[in-house]
Each structure stands twice: as structure tokens, then as C-alpha cells.
C-alpha positions in Angstrom: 53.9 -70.4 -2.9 52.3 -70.3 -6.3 49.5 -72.5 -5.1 48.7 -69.9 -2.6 48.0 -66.7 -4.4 45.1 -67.8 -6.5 43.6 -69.4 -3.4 43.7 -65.7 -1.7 42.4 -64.2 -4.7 39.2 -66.6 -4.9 38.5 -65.8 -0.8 38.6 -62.1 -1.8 36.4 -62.5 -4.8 34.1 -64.5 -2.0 34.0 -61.6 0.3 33.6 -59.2 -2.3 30.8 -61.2 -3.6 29.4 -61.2 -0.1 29.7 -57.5 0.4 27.7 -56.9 -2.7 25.1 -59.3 -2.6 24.6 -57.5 0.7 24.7 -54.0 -0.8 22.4 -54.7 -3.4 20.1 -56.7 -0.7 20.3 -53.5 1.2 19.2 -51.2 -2.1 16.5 -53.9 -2.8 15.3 -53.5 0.7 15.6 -49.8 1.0 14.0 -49.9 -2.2 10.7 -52.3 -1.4 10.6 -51.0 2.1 10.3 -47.0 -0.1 7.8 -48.0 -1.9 6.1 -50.8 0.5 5.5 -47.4 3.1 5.5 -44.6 0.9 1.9 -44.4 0.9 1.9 -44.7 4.5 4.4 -42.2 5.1 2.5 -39.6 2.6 -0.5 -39.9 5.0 1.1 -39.8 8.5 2.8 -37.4 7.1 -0.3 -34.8 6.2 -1.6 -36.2 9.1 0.9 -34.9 11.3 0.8 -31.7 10.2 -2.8 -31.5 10.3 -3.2 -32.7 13.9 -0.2 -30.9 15.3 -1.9 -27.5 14.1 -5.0 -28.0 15.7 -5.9 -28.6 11.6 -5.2 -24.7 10.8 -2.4 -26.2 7.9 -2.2 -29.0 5.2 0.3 -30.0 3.3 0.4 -31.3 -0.1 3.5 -32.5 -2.0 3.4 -34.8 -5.8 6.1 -36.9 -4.8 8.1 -38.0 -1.5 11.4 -40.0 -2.4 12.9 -41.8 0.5 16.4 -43.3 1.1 16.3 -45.7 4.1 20.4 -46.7 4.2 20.8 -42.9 4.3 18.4 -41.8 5.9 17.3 -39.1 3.6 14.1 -38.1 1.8 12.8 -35.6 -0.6 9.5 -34.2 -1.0 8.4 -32.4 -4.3 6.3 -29.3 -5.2 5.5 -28.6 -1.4 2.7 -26.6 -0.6 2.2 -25.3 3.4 -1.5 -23.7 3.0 -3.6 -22.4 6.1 -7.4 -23.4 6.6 -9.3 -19.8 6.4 -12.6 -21.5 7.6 -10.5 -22.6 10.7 -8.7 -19.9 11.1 -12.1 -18.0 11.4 -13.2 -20.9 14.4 -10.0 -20.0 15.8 -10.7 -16.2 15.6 -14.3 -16.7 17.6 -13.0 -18.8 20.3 -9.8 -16.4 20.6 -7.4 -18.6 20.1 -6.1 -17.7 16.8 -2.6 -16.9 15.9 -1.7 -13.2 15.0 0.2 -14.6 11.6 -1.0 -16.9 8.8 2.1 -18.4 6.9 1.2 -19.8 3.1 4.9 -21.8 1.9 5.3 -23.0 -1.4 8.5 -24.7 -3.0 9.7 -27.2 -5.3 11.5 -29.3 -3.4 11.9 -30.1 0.6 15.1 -32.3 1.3 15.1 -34.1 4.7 18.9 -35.2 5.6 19.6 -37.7 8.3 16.2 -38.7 9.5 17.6 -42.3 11.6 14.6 -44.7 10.5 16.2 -47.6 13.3 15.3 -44.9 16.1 12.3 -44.2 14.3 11.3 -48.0 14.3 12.6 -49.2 17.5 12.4 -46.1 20.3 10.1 -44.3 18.7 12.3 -41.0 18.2 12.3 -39.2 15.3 15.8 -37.1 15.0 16.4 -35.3 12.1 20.2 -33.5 11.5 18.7 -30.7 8.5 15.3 -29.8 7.1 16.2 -27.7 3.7 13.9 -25.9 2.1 15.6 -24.4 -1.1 14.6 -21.2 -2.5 10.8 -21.0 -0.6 8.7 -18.6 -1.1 7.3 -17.7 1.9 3.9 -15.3 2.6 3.2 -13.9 6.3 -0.8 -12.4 6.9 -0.6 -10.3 10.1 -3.3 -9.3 11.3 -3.1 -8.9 15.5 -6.0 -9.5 18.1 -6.0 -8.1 20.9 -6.7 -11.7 22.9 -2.9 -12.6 22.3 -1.4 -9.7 23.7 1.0 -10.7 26.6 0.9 -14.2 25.7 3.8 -16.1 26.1 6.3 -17.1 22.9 5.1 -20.8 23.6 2.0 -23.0 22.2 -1.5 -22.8 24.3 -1.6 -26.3 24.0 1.7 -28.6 23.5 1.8 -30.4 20.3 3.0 -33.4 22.1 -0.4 -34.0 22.5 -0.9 -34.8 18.7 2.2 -37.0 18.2 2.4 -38.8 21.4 0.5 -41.6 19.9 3.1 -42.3 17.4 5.9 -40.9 18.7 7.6 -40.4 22.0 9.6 -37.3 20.6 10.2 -35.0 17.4 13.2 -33.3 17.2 15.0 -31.3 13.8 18.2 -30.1 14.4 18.5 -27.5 11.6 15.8 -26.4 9.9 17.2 -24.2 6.8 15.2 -22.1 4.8 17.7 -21.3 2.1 17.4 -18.3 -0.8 14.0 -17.7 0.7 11.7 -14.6 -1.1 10.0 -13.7 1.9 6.6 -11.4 1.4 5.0 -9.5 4.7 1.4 -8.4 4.5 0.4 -6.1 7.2 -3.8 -6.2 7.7 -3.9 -4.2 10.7 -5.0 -0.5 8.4 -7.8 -0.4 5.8 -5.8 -0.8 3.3 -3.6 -3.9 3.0 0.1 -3.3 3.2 2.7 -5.4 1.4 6.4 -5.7 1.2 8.7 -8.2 0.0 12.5 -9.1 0.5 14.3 -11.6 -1.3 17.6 -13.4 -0.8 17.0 -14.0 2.5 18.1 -17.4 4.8 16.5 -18.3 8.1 18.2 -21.0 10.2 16.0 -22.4 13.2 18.1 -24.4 15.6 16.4 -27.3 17.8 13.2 -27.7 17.0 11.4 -29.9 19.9 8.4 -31.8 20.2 8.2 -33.8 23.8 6.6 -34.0 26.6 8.5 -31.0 28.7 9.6 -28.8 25.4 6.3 -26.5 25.5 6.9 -25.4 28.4 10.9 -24.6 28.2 11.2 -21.3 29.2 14.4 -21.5 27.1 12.8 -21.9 23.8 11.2 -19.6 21.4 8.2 -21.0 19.6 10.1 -24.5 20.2 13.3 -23.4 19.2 16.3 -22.9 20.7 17.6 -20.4 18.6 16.4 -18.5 14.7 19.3 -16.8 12.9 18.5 -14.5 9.8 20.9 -13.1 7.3 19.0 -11.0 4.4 21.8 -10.2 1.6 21.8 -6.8 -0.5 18.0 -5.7 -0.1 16.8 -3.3 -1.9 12.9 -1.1 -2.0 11.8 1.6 -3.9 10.1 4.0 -1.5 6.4 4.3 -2.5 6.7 8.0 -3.9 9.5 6.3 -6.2 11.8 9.1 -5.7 14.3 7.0 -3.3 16.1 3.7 -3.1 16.1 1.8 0.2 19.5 -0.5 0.2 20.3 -2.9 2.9 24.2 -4.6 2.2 23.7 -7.2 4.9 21.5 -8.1 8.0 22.0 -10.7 10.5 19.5 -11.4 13.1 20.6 -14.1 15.9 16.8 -14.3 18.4 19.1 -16.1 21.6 20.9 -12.5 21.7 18.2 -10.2 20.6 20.8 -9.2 18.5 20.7 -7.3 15.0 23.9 -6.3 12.6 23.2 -4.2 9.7 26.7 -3.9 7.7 25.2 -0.9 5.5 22.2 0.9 4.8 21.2 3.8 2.9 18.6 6.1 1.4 19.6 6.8 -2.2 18.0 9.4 -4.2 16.6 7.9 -7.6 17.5 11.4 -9.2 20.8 14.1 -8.9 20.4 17.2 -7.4 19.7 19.5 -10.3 17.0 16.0 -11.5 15.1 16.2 -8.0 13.0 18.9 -7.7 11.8 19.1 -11.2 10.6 15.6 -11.0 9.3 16.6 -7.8 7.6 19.8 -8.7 8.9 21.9 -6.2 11.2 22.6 -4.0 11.5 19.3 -1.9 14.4 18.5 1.1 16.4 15.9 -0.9 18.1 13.1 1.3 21.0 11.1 1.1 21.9 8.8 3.7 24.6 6.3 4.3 25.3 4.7 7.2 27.5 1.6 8.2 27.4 -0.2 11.3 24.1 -0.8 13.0 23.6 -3.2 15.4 20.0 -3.5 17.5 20.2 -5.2 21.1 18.1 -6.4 22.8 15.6 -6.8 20.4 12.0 -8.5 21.5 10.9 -11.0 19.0 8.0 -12.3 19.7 6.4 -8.3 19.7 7.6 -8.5 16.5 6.2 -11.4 15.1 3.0 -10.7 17.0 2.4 -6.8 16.1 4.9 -5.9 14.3 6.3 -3.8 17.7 9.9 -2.9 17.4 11.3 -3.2 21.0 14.9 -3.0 22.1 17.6 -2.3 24.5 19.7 -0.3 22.4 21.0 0.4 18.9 24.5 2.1 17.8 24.7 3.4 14.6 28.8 4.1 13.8 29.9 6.0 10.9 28.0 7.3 8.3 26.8 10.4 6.6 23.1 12.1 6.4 23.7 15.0 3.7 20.4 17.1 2.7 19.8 19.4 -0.6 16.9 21.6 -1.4 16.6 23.8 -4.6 15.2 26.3 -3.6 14.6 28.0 -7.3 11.3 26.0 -7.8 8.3 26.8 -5.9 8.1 25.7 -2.9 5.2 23.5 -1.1 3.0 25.6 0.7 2.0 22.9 3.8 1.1 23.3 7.3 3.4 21.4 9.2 2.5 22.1 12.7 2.0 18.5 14.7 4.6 17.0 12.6 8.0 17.6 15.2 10.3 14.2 15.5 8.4 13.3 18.9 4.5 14.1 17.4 5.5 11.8 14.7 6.7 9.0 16.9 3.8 9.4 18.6 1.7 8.7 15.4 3.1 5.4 14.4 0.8 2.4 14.3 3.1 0.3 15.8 4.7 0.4 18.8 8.7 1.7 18.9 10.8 1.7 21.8 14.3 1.6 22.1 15.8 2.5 25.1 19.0 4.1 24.3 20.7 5.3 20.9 24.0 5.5 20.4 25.7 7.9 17.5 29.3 7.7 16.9 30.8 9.6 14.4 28.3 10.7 11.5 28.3 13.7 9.5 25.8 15.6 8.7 25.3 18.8 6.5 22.6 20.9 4.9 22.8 22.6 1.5 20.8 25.1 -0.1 21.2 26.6 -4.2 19.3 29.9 -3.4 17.3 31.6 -6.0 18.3 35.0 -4.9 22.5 34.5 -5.7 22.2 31.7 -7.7 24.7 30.1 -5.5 24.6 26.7 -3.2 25.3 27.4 0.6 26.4 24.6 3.1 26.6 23.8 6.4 28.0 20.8 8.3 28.4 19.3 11.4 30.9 16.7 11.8 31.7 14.1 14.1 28.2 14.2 15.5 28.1 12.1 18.4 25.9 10.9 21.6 23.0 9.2 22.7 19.4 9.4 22.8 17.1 7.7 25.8 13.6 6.7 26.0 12.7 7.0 22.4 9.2 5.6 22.5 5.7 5.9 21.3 4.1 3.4 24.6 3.2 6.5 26.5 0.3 5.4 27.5 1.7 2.2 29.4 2.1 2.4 33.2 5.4 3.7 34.7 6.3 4.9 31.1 9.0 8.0 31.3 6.8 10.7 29.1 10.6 12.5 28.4 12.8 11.8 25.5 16.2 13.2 25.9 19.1 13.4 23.0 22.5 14.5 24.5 24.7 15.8 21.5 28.3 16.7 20.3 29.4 17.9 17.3 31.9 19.8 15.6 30.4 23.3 13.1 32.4 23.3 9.7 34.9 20.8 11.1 36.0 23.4 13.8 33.6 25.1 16.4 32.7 22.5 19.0 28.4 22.0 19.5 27.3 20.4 22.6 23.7 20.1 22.8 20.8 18.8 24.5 17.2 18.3 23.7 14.5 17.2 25.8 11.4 16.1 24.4 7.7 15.8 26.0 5.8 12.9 24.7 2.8 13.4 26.3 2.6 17.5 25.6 -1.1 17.8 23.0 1.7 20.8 21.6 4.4 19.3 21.1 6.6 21.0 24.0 10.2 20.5 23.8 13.8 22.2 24.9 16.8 22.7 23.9 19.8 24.4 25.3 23.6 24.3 24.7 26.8 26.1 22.9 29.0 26.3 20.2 32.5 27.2 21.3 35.7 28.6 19.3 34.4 29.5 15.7 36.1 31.3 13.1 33.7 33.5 11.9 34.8 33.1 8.5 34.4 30.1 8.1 30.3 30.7 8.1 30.9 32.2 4.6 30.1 28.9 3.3 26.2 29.2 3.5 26.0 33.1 4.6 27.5 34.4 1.5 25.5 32.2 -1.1 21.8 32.7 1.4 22.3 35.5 3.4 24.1 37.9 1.0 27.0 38.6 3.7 30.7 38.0 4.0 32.3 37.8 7.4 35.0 39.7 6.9 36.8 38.6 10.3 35.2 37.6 13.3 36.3 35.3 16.5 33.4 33.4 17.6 34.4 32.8 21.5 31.1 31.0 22.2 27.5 31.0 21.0 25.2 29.7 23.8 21.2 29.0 23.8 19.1 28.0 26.7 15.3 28.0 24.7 12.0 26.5 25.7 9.5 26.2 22.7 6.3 24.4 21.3 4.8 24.0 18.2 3.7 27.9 18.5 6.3 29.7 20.2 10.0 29.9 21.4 11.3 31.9 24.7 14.6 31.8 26.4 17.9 33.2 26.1 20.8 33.6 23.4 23.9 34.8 24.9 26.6 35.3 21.6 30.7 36.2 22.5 32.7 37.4 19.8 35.3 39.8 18.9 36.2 41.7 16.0 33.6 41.1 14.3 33.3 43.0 10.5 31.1 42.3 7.6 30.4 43.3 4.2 27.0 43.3 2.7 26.6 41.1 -0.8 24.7 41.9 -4.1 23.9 39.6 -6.9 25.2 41.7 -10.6 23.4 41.2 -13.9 25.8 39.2 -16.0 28.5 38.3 -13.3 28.9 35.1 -11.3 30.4 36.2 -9.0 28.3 38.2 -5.9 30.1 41.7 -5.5 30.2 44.1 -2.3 27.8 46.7 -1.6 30.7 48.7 -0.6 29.3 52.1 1.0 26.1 50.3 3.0 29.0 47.9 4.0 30.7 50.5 6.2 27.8 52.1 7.3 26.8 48.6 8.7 30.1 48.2 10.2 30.5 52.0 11.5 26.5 52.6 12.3 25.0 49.1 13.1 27.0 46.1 14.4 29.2 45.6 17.4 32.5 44.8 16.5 32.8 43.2 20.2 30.4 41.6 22.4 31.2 42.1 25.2 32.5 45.8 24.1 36.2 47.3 25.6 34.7 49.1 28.2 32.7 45.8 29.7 28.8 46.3 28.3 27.4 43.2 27.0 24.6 42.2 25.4 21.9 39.2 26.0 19.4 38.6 23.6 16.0 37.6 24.7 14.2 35.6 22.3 10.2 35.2 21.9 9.8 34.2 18.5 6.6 32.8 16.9 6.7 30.1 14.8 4.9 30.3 11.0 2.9 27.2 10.4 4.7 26.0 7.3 7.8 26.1 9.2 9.3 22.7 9.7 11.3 21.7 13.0 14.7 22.8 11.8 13.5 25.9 10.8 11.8 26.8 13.5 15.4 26.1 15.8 17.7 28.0 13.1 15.4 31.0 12.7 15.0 31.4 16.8 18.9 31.2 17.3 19.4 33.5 14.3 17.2 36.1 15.8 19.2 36.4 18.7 22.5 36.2 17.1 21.1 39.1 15.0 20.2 41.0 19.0 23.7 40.1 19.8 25.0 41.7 17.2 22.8 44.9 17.2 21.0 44.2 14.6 17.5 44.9 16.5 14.2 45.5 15.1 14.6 49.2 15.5 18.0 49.0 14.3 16.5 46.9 11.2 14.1 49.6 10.5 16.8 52.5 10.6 19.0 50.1 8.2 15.7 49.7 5.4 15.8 53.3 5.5 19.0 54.2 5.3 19.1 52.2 2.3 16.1 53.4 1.0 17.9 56.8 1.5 20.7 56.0 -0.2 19.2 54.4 -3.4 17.3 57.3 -4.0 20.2 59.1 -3.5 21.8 57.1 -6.3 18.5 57.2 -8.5 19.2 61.0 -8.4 22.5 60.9 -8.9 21.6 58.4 -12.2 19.1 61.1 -12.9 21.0 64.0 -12.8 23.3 62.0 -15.1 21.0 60.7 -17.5 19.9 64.4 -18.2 23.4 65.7 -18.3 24.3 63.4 -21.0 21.2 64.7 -23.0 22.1 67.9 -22.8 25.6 67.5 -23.7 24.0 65.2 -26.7 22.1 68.3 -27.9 24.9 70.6 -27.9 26.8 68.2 -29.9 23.9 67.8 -32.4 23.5 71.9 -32.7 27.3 72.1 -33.4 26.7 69.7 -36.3 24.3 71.3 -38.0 25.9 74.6 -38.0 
């Protein structure tokens, strides 16, 4: 038995001598055969590229390190660059692309590339193309020849390989960490923005005989998935942060997920408007939630064209400020309604439906007047939007923009509301009719008081309807306002205290003289306002809807324009009443100063 053992050890140093001679053979190989073909490899490879782009790109690279018992290779200090002069040739014969890519990086690791199927059936298969941290540029610039063409080569680049190859497939190509830079050409003025931490996965990349025509694939591809990772852009006016948590883009689905977004405000509200220089709506909005279905690529990649199905946007918050103590920016803004603006965009926008779930929104306002900050919310806010597009001009395109509404006023009154929007009106035409239902009155305070210089008292709001058709000029229609009870008091701002204090005798003339406590009254009369309100040109939309409801909640309420006049002169009445009164005081207080004087002296 002791004889044995060493003769089992020296057949396991044999076959362990074996194994590495044939490892080190192997290396040696792998080794001779790397730099044997290197040179040829460096050639077909900038070759290939050249050919298979109709010689729009080259590539150039300092070193290419290959790993033949892997299978694996890496190319340094890659540069992708496009052939202007080309690209120009391409341009007259109208076959140019819409984009120019330039990609730069330091190294391009190719995993898995099977040399045996490479040698013996022709094949190239790779499992993962990386390129780590790329910086990528895309020049658009679109022509007018590729509109409507098909997300698939003119010409198959099969033709350029099928010499060498029978096939080129990469099962992954990963563009990791990527800074990614967008330059839009299309105005006179170049436009650039940038994102960075970005990662694009493209799945299947195919080059055979069939795979330019696969209906199936996108650019060659059977899928592209994007994920961008806490973006962020300062708006060009600097006065704004644009923040983007996460974004994932998956092309098969036409699907987008935003996880959050918001518009930050660089400055507080009190810092706002003096950096702005006047008074200036200041906007905060958060938002979490957004997906995009639907979405059509290829318009994107060709014109920049943002065409979908449908987005949702759930929960979130759009909160507005405006300080109104500074000046404020005297501007025409007629033309610039939500649907004239669509209707201005360079590119094309259509999304087919919007869906709103849950987001509040409020207005606030510090008024110069009380020195106080008003507010108004509406909570909740929920619905949809259709058809809202800029492609009016297409064939068959519905020229109506509808957004179907509910919210609830201060957390309580319910708003239902409809607009409907005519894209195709030269003045902006557009309606709006609905209700709000079951208000406390009191609960108003919040922004009358501090802007309006009134306290509701006590007031049931049974329901404030609206049926209005307006333009950019003019509004007409109908306000129909049920309450009971209603009572007010009439505000005043006092010298030295914070507080606003009651005007208390004009208070009960307004209540006794002037409003309707009950619309409709005891005795059955009610009152329907009729509204025809013109619009001032430096109005802006939501202006122009809150002063056209207030006017007939004013009508409602009696507050008329005769009524209005009989109220300025009452008052005028009464303070000369209490000038008089101050005068007759003044001189009373004199005289008794006199008296006091004489008595004195004697």
C-alpha cells in the first residue's frame, strides 16, 4: 500500500503538468493570435463602421486589447465622430439623417464576443457592449424629406457586412453613467441642453439579411430602456430649479415613469420679487407620479415631436405667490391663453388624454393695501383633459380641447368644471361652465379679508353656478349664485395696528341698504346675473375668469353698478360727515384752549 501513494501522486503531478502546459499554450496562443490580428482587427474594425454608415462616421481608438479564451476586448480613448462633408452629400441627395451623434470615451469593453463562431460560421454574437461614462452629443436639425419615414434604415446595412459576415448581432449594448448633451438647430439661434447621469440599455441589436425590414424593431433594436437619475436645470431666467428624481423610458411600451419632478424657486417668497423687480407670479411645483403612454419615439428622435396616448400625473401640489407690494409689470398679454400658447410651440405636442388625480393647488397674494397675504385653494383637483394638441393643421384633427374638472374650494365646497377650448379660433375662443356647491361662506375670509377688505360674517353658500362663453376680448353668459344668510362687514387697514378693524357704521348700512341677505329672497324673487365683461389687455387668463365670476357674484348679491355708485356716495357722505364732525371738534378744543389760557393770565 505504501508503494501506491507516491505512484498516484506522480500521475497527478502528470496531469497537472498537462493541464498547465495547456493553459499557458492557450495564453501563448491567445496572446500571439492578439497581437498576430490586432492590426487586422483595428482596420476591419474602422472599416466596418465606415462602410456600414454609408461613410457618415469613423472611429478612432489608441489601443484595442483582445482576450481570445474569453472572448473579450477593450478599446481605449474611443472617439465616434460624423463626416460634415458627407453629411452635406447626404443633405443634397435627401438622404441625410435628422441627428448627428459625436461619442467620445475612454474606454469601450466588449464582453463575450465567441471568436470560434466568428471563425468558423461567420457570426458575430456579442452578450454586452459597455460604454462607461460616454459622453454623448446629439445635432438635430430636421428635413423635411424624412418626415413619415419609417424607424428603419433606407438601405440595410447587411449590405456592407455580408462580405465578411453572415450576421451581426449585440445583445446589450450599455451606455453606462452617460452625460448626454441635446443641441436643437431647428431656430436661429442654437439651443443646448445637457443631462447627466443618465444610462441607456439597447436590447438586440441586428445586422442580417431580414432584420431591416422587421417591423418589430426600432432602428434595429428590439427594445432601448432609459433611466436618467436626479436631473437637475436651472431655468434660463435663473430664477427656478428644474429637478427630475427619476425617469425611466422602456421604447417596446411607449412607456415613461417619472418618480418626481418639480419647479423650485431659487429664492423665498419675500427674496422673489425683489430679485425679480416686480411683482412676478412665483411658482412652486411638486408633483410625483408621472407616467407617459404611448409615447412615439421615433417623432422624437426625428423632430423633437412629443406624441402620446396618455399621461397621469398623481399627487402633487402646484402652489403660486405674488407680492403684490412691488410694481407690477405692465405687459399686454392678450394671445397668450393656455391653448394660444400651445399653438405657438415649435414642436409638435399631442397627447391624447391627461389624467389628474389628486393635486392641490392654491393661490396666494400679500396685498399692498392690508399688508396681509390672502389664499385660496382647491384641493383634490381631479380629471382629465382630451385632445391637447398643437397639429391643427393635420387632416381629421379635432380643433376642440376639452378639460373636465373636480375639485374641492378651501377643502369643503365641491367645483365641478368644464372648459372647452377652440384651437383653431385667430381669438382665442373658449368656454367654461360649471358650479361650486355647499360652501361656507366663511370660510372665504381666507383671501377676502387680507384682498378684498371684507369679512363674511355668516353666509351658506348653496351653490355658485357659471355657464360663460369668452375670448381674448370679451365674456357673456350667465352667473346664477344661491345663498342664505348672507352678512358682511366692511374692513379698514389702521395706522399702527396689525390687525384690519371694522368699518362698523358703513358695515350695517351695507348689510341693511345694499346686499341680499338671501338669494332667492323669503317671498320667492331671485336674482340671475348676466355677465358681459370686457377684458383689460394686461389681464392674464385667470384673471380674466375670476374677475368675470366675481362680477356676477357681486349682481347676485346686489351689489350692481348703480347700487356701487349709491355706496361711493354714501361713503363720501358719511366721511364728510365725520370731517365735520372732526372739524367741529378741532375748533371746540381751541376754543376751550383759549378760555383756559385767559383764566391764567388773570
Amino acid at each position: 500500500m505504501a508503494e501506491k501513494a507516491p505512484r498516484k501522486f506522480r500521475v497527478l503531478k502528470w496531469v497537472l503538468g498537462i493541464l498547465l502546459f495547456i493553459a499557458v499554450s492557450l495564453v501563448g496562443a491567445s496572446w500571439y493570435i492578439s497581437i498576430k490580428f490586432k492590426p487586422l482587427i483595428k482596420a476591419e474594425l474602422k472599416e466596418l463602421v465606415q462602410k456600414s454608415t454609408n461613410g457618415l462616421y469613423s472611429v478612432d481608438f489608441s489601443e484595442i486589447h483582445t482576450n481570445f479564451i474569453t472572448g473579450s476586448a477593450t478599446i481605449s480613448d474611443v472617439k465616434i465622430i460624423p463626416d460634415t462633408n458627407v453629411f452635406k452629400l447626404l443633405i443634397a441627395a435627401k438622404k441625410a439623417p435628422n441627428n448627428l451623434y459625436y461619442i467620445k470615451l475612454k474606454e469601450l469593453a466588449i464582453k463575450k464576443f465567441h471568436p470560434f463562431n466568428i471563425y468558423f460560421n461567420k457570426k458575430v454574437d456579442v452578450d454586452l457592449l459597455l460604454f462607461d461614462k460616454p459622453d454623448i452629443t446629439m445635432v438635430n436639425k430636421h428635413f423635411d424629406f424624412n418626415d413619415n419615414r419609417p424607424p428603419r434604415p433606407r438601405v440595410s446595412p447587411y449590405d456592407y457586412i455580408k462580405k465578411m459576415f453572415k450576421s451581426l448581432r449585440v445583445e446589450v449594448v450599455d451606455f453606462r453613467n452617460a452625460r448626454f448633451k441635446y443641441v436643437n438647430n431647428n431656430g436661429p439661434i442654437a439651443d443646448t441642453d445637457s443631462v447627466a447621469n443618465i444610462s441607456i440599455t439597447l436590447n438586440d441589436w441586428l445586422i442580417d439579411s431580414l432584420s431591416a425590414q422587421d417591423k418589430t424593431r426600432l432602428y434595429l433594436l428590439k427594445d432601448i430602456n432609459v433611466n436618467v437619475v436626479n436631473y437637475a436645470y436651472a431655468t434660463p431666467d435663473s430664477m427656478y430649479h428644474i429637478n427630475v428624481n427619476q425617469l425611466d423610458f422602456t421604447a417596446s411600451s411607449g412607456k415613461v415613469n417619472i418618480k418626481e419632478f418639480g419647479l423650485v424657486p431659487r429664492y423665498s417668497e419675500t427674496e422673489f420679487a425683489k430679485v425679480a423687480g416686480y411683482a412676478r407670479d412665483r411658482f412652486n411645483i411638486q408633483l410625483n407620479n408621472i407616467s407617459l403612454d404611448g409615447l412615439d419615439l421615433p417623432a422624437y428622435i426625428r423632430k423633437r415631436e412629443l406624441i402620446a396616448s396618455q399621461m397621469t400625473i398623481t399627487d402633487g401640489s402646484v402652489n403660486v405667490f405674488n407680492n403684490n407690494t412691488f410694481p407690477k409689470l405692465i405687459k399686454d398679454k392678450t394671445g397668450r391663453f393656455p391653448h394660444q400658447l400651445l399653438q405657438q410651440l415649435n414642436a409638435q405636442l399631442t397627447i391624447k388624454k391627461i389624467k389628474l388625480n389628486n393635486i392641490d393647488v392654491s393661490y396666494a397674494e400679500f396685498d399692498k393695501k392690508s399688508l396681509q397675504r390672502g389664499k385660496i385653494n382647491f384641493q383634490r383637483t381631479s380629471g382629465t383633459i382630451t385632445n391637447a394638441t398643437n397639429a391643427v393643421k393635420v387632416k381629421d384633427v379635432n380643433p376642440v380641447m376639452q378639460a373636465d374638472l373636480e375639485s374641492y374650494v378651501m377643502g369643503q365646497g365641491k367645483l365641478d368644471i368644464n372648459f372647452k377650448f377652440y384651437l383653431t379660433s385667430p381669438i382665442g375662443a373658449f368656454d367654461y361652465k360649471g358650479a361650486i356647491t355647499n360652501l361656507d361662506g366663511r370660510k372665504l375670509n381666507q383671501i377676502v379679508k387680507p384682498l378684498g377688505m371684507v369679512q363674511v360674517n355668516k353666509g351658506d353658500i348653496k351653490s355658485l353656478a357659471f355657464d360663460i362663453k369668452a375670448n381674448q376680448d370679451v365674456a357673456k353668459g350667465k352667473v346664477d349664485f344661491k345663498f342664505n344668510d348672507l352678512s358682511v362687514a366692511l374692513l379698514k387697514k389702521q395706522e399702527g395696528r396689525q390687525r384690519l378693524v371694522k368699518k362698523g357704521l358703513l358695515s350695517i348700512l351695507a348689510n341693511a341698504l345694499v346686499l341680499y341677505s338671501d338669494n332667492p329672497t323669503a317671498d320667492g324673487k331671485y336674482t340671475s346675473a348676466t355677465i358681459n365683461f370686457k377684458r383689460e389687455p394686461t389681464a392674464s387668463f385667470f384673471s380674466f375668469i375670476w374677475k368675470t365670476l366675481f362680477q356676477g357674484v357681486k349682481y347676485s348679491v346686489g351689489v350692481t353698478p348703480q347700487k356701487e355708485a349709491e355706496i361711493k356716495a354714501q361713503v363720501a357722505k358719511f366721511e364728510k360727515m365725520k370731517d365735520d364732525r372732526d372739524e367741529r371738534r378741532r375748533r371746540r378744543e381751541i376754543r376751550i384752549e383759549k378760555k383756559e389760557q385767559q383764566q391764567r393770565r388773570r
